[in-house]
C-alpha positions in Angstrom: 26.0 -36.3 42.0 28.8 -37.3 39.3 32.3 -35.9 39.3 31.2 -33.8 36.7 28.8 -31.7 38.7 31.4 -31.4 41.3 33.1 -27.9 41.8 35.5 -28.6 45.0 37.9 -31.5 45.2 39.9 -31.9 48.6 42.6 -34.6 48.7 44.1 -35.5 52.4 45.1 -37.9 54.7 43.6 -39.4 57.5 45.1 -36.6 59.4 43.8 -33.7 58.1 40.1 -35.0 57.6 39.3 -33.2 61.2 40.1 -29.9 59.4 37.7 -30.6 56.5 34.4 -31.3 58.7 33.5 -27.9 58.3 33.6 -27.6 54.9 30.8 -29.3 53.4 32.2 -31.8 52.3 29.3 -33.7 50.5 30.4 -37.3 49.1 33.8 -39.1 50.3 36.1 -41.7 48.5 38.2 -43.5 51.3 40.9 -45.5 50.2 41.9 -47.0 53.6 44.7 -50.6 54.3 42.7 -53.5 55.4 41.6 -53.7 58.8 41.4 -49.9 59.5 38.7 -48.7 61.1 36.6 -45.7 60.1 38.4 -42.3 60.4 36.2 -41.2 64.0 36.4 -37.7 62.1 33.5 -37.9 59.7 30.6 -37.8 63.0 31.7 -34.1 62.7 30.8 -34.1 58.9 27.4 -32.9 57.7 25.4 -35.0 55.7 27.3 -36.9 52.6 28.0 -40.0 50.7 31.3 -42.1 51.7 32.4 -45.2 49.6 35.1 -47.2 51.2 37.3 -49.2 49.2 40.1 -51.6 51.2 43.6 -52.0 49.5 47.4 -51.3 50.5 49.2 -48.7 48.5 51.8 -51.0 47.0 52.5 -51.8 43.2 51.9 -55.8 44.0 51.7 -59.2 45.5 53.9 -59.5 48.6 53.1 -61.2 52.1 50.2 -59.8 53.8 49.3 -57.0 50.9 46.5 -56.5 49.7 47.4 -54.5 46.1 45.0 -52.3 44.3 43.3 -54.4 41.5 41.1 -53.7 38.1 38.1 -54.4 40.3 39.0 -51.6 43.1 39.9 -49.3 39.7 36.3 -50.2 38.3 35.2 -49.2 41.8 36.5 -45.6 41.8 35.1 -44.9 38.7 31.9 -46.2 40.1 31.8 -43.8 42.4 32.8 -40.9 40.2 29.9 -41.9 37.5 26.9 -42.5 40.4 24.5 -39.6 40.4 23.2 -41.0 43.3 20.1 -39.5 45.6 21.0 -35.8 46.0 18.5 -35.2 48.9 21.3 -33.7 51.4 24.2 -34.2 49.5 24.3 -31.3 48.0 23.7 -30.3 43.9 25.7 -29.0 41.5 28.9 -27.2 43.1 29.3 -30.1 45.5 32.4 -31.1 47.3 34.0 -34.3 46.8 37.0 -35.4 49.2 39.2 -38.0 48.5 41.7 -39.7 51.5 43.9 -42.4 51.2 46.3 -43.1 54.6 48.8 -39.8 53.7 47.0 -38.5 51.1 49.6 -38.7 48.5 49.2 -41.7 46.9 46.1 -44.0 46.3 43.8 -40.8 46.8 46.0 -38.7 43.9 45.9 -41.6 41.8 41.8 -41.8 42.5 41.0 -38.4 42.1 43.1 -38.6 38.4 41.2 -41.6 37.4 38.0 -39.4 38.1 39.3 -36.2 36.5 40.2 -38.6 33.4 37.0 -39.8 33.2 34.8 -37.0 33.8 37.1 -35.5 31.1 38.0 -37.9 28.6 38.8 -34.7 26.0 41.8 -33.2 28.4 45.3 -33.9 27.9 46.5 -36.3 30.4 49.2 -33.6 31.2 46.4 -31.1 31.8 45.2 -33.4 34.5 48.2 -34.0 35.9 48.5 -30.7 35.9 45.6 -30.2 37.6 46.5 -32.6 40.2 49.6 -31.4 41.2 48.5 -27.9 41.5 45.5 -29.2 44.1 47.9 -31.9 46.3 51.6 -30.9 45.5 53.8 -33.8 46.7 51.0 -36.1 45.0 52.7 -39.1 44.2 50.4 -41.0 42.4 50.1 -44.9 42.1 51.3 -46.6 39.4 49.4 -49.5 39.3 46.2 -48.3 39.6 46.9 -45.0 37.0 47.7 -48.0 34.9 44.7 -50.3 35.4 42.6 -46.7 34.7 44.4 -46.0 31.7 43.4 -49.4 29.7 40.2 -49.3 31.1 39.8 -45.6 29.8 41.8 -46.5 26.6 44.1 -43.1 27.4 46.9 -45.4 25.2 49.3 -45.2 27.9 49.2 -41.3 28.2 47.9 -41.1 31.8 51.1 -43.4 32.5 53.2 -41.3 30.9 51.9 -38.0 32.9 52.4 -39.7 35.9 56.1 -41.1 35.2 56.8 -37.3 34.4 55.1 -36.4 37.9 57.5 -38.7 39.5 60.3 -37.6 38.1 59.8 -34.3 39.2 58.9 -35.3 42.7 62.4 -36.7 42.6 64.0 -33.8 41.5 62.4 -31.6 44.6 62.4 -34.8 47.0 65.4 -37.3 45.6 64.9 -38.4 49.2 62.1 -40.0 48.1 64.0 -42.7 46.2 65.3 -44.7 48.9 62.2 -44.9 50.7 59.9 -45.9 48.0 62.9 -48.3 47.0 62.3 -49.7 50.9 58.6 -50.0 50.5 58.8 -52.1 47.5 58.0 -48.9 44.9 61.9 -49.2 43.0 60.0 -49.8 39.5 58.1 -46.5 39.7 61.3 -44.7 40.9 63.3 -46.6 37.9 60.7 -45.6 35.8 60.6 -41.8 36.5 64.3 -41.8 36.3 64.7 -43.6 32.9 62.6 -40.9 31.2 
């Protein structure tokens, strides 16, 4: 099943997946770090379709990181264009959950690259509209919104949304600064606030 034939989109973190095993969830996009293991909580899933893709959530190189690349981009849309074998994953109406390690980052930034390419007619606003209202501290990432935006040739607009969603995370979190500043995010943080 595509994006596009999907009615229910779910966006967590790896601690909230136990409260979604009962939901029918019906295909998964995990976005985990390198070297963690599968979440135990999908054996209490029904039947669905999981594609795991290994990266950190960082904005680039730096000792021991593995960043998000075009390739792990190309991937996500991948997943969002496969049609796949529907016998017991559901049909039209299905349920697509999307987890990253806190659910606020990687995963937002994946479910926007699908949204933007299941819709390439919508605003990038209206998406990011869309987002926000589904995961509100989503905090998207940077580098792969941008990798999705040439590759979707969105001229920079889905950038733009999310440079906007980050400056209003900062005006209801500012703590948020300091701490992305710590984990090596300062340009995204300089970028919200020189809008």
């Amino acid at each position: 099943m595509s994006i596009d034939s999907i009615t229910l989109h779910t966006v967590c973190g790896l601690e909230e997946l136990a409260r979604h095993g009962g939901c029918g969830v019906d295909r998964v996009l995990s976005l985990l770090d390198p070297g963690t293991p599968e979440p135990d909580a999908f054996a209490a899933y029904g039947a669905h379709r999981r594609t795991t893709l290994r990266f950190h959530d960082c904005l680039g190189e730096g000792e021991g990181l593995v960043p998000p690349t075009r390739e792990h981009v190309a991937a996500i849309l991948a997943f969002g264009r496969d049609r796949g074998d529907r016998s017991g994953t559901g049909g039209p109406g299905g349920h697509l959950l999307v987890h990253c390690h806190y659910g606020l980052s990687r995963s937002t930034a994946a479910l926007l690259i699908l949204f933007a390419d299941a819709e390439p007619d919508a605003s990038a606003e209206a998406l990011v509209a869309r987002l926000h209202a589904l995961r509100e501290p989503a905090w998207p990432n940077a580098r792969m919104v941008g990798f999705a935006d040439a590759m979707l040739g969105r001229g920079g607009a889905l950038v733009e949304a999310v440079r906007r969603l980050h400056a209003v995370q900062l005006g209801v979190r500012p703590h948020l600064a300091e701490l992305l500043r710590g984990l090596g995010r300062g340009a995204e943080v300089d970028a919200a606030r020189a809008g």
